[in-house]
N, C-alpha and C positions, 0 to 999 in steps of 0.2 A: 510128415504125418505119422509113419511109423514111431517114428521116434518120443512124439507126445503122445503115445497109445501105451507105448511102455514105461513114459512116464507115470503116468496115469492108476497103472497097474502096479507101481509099486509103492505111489504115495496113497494110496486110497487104502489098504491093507494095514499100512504103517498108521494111518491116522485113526482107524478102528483100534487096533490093538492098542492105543495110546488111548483112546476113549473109555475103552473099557480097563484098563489100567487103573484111569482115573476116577472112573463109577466105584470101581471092585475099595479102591481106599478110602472114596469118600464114605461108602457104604459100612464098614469097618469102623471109621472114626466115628459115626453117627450112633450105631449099636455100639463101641464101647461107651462114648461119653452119656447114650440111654441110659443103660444098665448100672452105671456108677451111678447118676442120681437117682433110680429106681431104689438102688441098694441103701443110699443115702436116706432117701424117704423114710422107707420102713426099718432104719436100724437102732433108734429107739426101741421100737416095738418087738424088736427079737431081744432085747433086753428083759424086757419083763414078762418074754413068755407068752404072748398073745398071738406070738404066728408059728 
């Protein structure tokens, strides 16, 4: 019983910091590939001056 308590307590720490790992890059990926087609959209338009 001891024994799966401390199991417990160290996979449960481990699999958060792996989740949040996983959020923190998908999070990243998601606002770089925004911003690039953001910048995409409007870069005609810095072209000619309008923004």
């Amino acid at each position: 019983m001891k024994k799966d308590i401390s199991f417990w307590k160290t996979l449960l720490p481990t699999v958060a910091a792996f989740f949040l790992l996983a959020a923190s890059v998908t999070l990243f990926t998601y606002r770089l590939l925004s911003n690039r087609a953001y910048r995409e959209k409007w870069k005609d338009y810095n072209d000619c001056g309008l923004a």
